[in-house]
N, C-alpha and C positions, 0 to 999 in steps of 0.2 A: 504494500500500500504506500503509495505515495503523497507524505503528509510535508507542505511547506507551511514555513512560520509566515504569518503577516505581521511583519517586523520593521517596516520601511516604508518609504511615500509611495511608491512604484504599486504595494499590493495594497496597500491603503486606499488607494484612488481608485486601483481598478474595477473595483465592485460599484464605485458610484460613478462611474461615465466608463470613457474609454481611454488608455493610455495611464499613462501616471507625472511622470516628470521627468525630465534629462539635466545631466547636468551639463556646463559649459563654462566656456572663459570669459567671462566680461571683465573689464578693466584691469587685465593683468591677473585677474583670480577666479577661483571655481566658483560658480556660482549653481543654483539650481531656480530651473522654467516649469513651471505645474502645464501636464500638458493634456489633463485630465478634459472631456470634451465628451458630448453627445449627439447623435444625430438630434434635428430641430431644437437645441437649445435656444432660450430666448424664443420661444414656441409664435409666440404673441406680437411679437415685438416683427419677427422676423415676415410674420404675414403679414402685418400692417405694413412693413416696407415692401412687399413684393408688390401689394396692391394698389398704393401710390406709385410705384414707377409702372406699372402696367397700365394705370389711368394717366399718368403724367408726361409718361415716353413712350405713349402708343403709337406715335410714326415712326418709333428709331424699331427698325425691323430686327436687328439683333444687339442685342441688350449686353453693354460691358460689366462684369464685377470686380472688385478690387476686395480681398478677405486677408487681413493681415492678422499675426498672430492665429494662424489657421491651424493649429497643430495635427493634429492625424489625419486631416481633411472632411470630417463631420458635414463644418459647416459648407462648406463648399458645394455637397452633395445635397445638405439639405435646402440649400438656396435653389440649386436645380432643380431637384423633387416639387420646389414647392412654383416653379415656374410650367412644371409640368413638360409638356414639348415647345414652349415657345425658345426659337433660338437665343441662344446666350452663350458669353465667352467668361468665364470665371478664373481671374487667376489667385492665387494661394500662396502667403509667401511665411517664412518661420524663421527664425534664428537659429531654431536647433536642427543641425543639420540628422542626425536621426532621426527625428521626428520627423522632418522632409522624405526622408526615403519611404517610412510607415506610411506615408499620406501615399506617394507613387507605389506605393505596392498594391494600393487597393486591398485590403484583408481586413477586417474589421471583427473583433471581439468582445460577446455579447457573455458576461457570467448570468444563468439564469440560478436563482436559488435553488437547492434541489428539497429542502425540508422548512422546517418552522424555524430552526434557528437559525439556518441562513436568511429568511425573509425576515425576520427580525434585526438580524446584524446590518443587513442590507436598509432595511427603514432607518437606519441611526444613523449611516454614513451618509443616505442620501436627503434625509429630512426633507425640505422642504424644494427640493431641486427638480428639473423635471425627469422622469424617468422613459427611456426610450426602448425600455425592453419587451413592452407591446411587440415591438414590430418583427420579433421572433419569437416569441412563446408561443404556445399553444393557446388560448383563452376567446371564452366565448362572450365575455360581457365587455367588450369594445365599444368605445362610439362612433358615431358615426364618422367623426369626425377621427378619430384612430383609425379604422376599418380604410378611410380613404387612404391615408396617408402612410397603411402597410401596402396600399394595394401599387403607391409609388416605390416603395420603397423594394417591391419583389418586382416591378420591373429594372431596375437598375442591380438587384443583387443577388446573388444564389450562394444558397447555404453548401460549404464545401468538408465542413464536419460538426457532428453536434454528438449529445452526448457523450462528452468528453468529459469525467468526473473530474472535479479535482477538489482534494481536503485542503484544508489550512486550520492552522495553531492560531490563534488568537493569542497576544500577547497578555501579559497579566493584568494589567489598567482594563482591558475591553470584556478578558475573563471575572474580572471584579462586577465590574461595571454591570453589566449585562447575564453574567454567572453562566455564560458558554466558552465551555473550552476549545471547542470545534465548529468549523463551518465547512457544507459542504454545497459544490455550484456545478451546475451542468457546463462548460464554456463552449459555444456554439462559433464556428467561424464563416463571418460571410466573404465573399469576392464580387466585384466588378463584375459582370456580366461580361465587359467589352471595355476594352480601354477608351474613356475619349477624351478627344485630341482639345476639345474646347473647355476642358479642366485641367488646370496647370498647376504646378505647383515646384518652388522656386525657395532657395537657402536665402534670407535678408533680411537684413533691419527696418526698422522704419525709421531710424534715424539719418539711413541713405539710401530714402525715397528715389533718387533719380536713376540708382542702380537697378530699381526694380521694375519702374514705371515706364512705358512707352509712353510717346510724346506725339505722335502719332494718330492716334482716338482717344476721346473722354469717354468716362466712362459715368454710369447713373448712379452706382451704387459703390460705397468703399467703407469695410466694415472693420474695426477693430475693438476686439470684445475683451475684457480679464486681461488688458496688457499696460495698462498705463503705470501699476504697482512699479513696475521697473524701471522709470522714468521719474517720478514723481516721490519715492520714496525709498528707505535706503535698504541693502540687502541683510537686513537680518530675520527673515523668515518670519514667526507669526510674531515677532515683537516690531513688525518697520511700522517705520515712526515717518510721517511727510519731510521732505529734503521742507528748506527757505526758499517760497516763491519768487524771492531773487531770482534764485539759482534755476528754478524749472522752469518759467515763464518763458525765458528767450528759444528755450529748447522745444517747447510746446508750440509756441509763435511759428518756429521753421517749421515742424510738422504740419502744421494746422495751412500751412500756407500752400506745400507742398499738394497737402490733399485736396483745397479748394481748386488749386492751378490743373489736377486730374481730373476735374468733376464737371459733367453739363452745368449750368445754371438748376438751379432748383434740384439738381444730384443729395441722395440722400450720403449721410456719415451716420453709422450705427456706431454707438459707446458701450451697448449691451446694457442687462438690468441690474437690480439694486445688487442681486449677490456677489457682484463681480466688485465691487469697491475696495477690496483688498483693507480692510481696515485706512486706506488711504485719504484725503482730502479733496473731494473730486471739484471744490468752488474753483478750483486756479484751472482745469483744464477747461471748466463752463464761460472762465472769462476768457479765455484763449483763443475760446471756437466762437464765443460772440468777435471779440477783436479784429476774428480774423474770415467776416463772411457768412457764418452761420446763426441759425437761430432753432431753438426747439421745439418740434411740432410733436413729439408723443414721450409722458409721460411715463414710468412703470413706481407704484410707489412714489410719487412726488419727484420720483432720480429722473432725469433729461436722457431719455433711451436713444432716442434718434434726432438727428438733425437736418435741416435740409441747409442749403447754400444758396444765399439770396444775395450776392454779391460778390463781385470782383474785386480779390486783392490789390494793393500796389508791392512789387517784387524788391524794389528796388530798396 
């Protein structure tokens, strides 16, 4: 029997979405990227922007995306699914170059709980977050509004093994906590149907935006969700504390500028919803994106989810 400890952020994560974390070099040192991600995260948020740019840019015949901080490629696919067949070109860009490769592999993994105390462990890691493991289980009390959006999601993916057991050791904090020593998960793997060629995906920062960005076509949509923590505030994991908006403001200003200078007129910029704030300060990125072209058209929790661009920078 093969029993792993959940000992680390890697197995930690991977029961509440997909992926876990990478680590990497920033600033001369190791740092680690949460790279934890679900299909249609930001559920709400994400349809409200498909729907305005399909009523907004209903002459532009194929639709540009920009998804930054796209880890395993999730969203990318879910942005697709939720455009259904209407043409669109979606590119995907990540800092961590592992992460990058997971997203081009197309393989995606789904743990399903296999008893009571896995669905229990599972309710506590994923509390209030959205859970996407509808779209492979077995289960008959779907809505309708689920039912559609596995019926997108089986044409884009086929299960290539399931019923794959696997146990884990609960550490002693979660064996306290919760008084289970053991958790057991069916992990289900899905693939691509068919590779394609108008989802891309690409190693980059967004602090050099011009490396990634064609200049070439605008694009309607450019999304970056759960990544500002690493700009904005300093690296020490669940103690970061916001940098001095001194110090962010000018660095936020060039992004912000960067992204209006990608975008149609009236192009949406997704920030994603309240859970993603990282314990962070998120007023100094809300006056950054006013500063610089933007204004907030949809709410989640009073947080500024999405923005549209109602204005032309000056560059210079």
């Amino acid at each position: 029997m093969n029993i792993q400890p959940i000992n680390n952020k890697q197995n930690y994560t991977a029961f509440s979405g997909h992926g876990g974390c990478e680590r990497i070099i920033k600033n001369g040192r190791f740092n680690y990227i949460t790279t934890e991600t679900r299909f249609f995260r930001d559920y709400k948020t994400l349809k409200y922007a498909i729907n305005y740019i399909n009523e907004v840019f209903r002459d532009v015949k194929e639709k540009s995306f920009v998804v930054g901080a796209c880890s395993t490629g999730e969203d990318i696919y879910s942005l697709k699914m939720l455009m259904h067949e209407a043409p669109v070109k979606i590119l995907g860009f990540d800092i961590g170059k592992d992460t990058i490769k997971r997203a081009r592999s197309g393989i995606f993994e789904f743990y399903i709980p296999h008893d009571k105390k896995a669905q229990k462990y599972t309710q506590f890691v994923e509390m209030n977050t959205f859970n996407d493991k509808f779209l492979v289980d077995e289960c008959d009390n779907l809505s309708p509004e689920q039912v559609a959006l596995k019926e997108e999601f089986n044409k884009l993916f086929k299960n290539i093994d399931s019923k794959n057991k696997m146990i884990y050791k609960l550490t002693e904090a979660f064996r306290k906590f919760l008084d289970i020593a053991y958790v057991e998960f069916d992990r289900k793997l899905y693939k691509l149907k068919s590779k394609d060629s108008n989802c891309t995906f690409v190693n980059g920062d967004i602090l050099e935006l011009n490396k990634i960005l064609s200049t070439k076509r605008k694009n309607q949509l450019f999304a970056f969700k759960n990544a500002f923590y690493h700009i904005i505030t300093n690296d020490e994991g669940a103690q970061r504390l916001s940098k001095p908006h001194s110090q962010t403001k000018p660095i936020l200003d060039k992004i912000f500028q960067n992204i209006n200078k990608s975008l149609d007129k009236n192009g949406l910029f997704i920030m994603g919803e309240e859970e993603h704030k990282q314990k962070s300060d998120v007023t100094i990125i809300s006056k950054s994106l006013i500063d610089n072209g933007f204004i907030p058209i949809r709410t989640d929790s009073k947080y500024p989810s999405i923005w549209k661009k109602v204005k032309e920078v000056d560059y210079r």
